[in-house]
C-alpha positions in Angstrom: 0.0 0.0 0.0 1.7 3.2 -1.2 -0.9 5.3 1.1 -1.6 7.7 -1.5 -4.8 8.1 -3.4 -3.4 8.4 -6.6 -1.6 4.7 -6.6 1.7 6.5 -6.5 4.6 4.9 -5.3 5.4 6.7 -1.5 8.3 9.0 -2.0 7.8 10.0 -5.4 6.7 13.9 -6.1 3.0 13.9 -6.8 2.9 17.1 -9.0 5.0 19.2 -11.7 6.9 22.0 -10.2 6.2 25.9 -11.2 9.1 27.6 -12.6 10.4 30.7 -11.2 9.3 34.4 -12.1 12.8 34.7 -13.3 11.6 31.4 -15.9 8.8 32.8 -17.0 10.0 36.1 -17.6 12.4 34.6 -20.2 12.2 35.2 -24.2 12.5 31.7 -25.2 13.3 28.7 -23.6 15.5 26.3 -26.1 13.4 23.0 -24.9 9.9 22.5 -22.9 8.1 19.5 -22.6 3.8 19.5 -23.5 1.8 16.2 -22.9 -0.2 14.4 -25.4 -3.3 11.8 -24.4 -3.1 9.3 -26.5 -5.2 5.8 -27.0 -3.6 2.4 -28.6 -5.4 2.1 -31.4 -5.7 -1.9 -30.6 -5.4 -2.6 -27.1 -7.6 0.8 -26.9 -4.8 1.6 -23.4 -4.2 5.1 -22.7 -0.7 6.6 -22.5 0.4 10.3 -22.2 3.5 11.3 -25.1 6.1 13.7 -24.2 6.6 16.5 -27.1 9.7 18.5 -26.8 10.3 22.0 -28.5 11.4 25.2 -28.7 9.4 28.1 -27.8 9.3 31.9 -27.4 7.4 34.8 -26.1 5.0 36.5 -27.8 3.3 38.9 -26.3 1.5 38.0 -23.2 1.5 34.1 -24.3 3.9 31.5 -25.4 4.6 30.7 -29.4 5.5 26.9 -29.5 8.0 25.8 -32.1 6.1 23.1 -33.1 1.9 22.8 -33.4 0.2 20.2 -31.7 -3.0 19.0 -31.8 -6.1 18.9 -29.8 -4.9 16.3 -27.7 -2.5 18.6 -26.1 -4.6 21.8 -25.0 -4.7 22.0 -21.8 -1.6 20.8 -21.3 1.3 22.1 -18.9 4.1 23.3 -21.0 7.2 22.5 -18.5 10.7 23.9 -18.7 13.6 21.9 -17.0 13.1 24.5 -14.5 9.2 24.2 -13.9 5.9 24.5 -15.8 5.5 27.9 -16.9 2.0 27.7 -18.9 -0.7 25.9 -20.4 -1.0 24.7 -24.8 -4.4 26.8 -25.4 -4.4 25.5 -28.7 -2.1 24.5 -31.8 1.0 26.1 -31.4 0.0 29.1 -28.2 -0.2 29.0 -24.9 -1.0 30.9 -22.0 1.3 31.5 -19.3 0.5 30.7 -15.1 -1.2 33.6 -13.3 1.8 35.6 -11.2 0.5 34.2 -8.1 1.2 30.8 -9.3 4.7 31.7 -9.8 7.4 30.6 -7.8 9.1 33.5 -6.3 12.5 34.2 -8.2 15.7 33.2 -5.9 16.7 35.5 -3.4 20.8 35.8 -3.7 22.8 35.5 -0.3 23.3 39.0 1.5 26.9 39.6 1.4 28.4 40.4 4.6 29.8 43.2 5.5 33.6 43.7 5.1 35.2 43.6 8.1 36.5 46.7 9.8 
């Protein structure tokens, strides 16, 4: 019994991370990751595809590199630093609401020099 609802194996993450303001904020990212529902045509048994691409700001949404169909809307569209939106349709996306954003890293103080 993994005591988790979801079936998940105990000690595993149950969720995708948010990226950082400082993330989101970027111009492009070279790779993010969008999800894909997909059914075996014979055995009829789901899976979920991993799409990688580029993508890009545009505006107040996301430009993918690459469309995708309807199976993806909806979909997080994940950095390697976080998710940073979701695929609204073939090849935009919308980005997390700022209060979904994890806060940027705060650098060290740097102490004072001694006198």
């Amino acid at each position: 019994d993994t005591g988790l609802a979801s079936g998940q194996p105990a000690g595993l993450p149950t969720g995708l991370a948010v990226a950082s303001a400082a993330v989101a904020a970027q111009d492009r990212w070279q790779q993010v990751a969008v999800f894909r529902l997909r059914e075996d045509a014979v055995t009829k048994k789901p899976s979920i595809e991993v799409l990688q691409m580029g993508a890009a700001r545009e505006g107040n949404g996301i430009r993918l590199n690459e469309p995708v169909d309807a199976a993806a809307f909806g979909s997080p569209i994940v950095t390697p630093d976080g998710v940073i939106g979701l695929v609204q349709d073939e090849q935009t996306g919308a980005f997390l609401p700022a209060d979904l954003q994890a806060p940027a890293a705060v650098p060290a103080p740097t102490p004072a020099p001694a006198q």
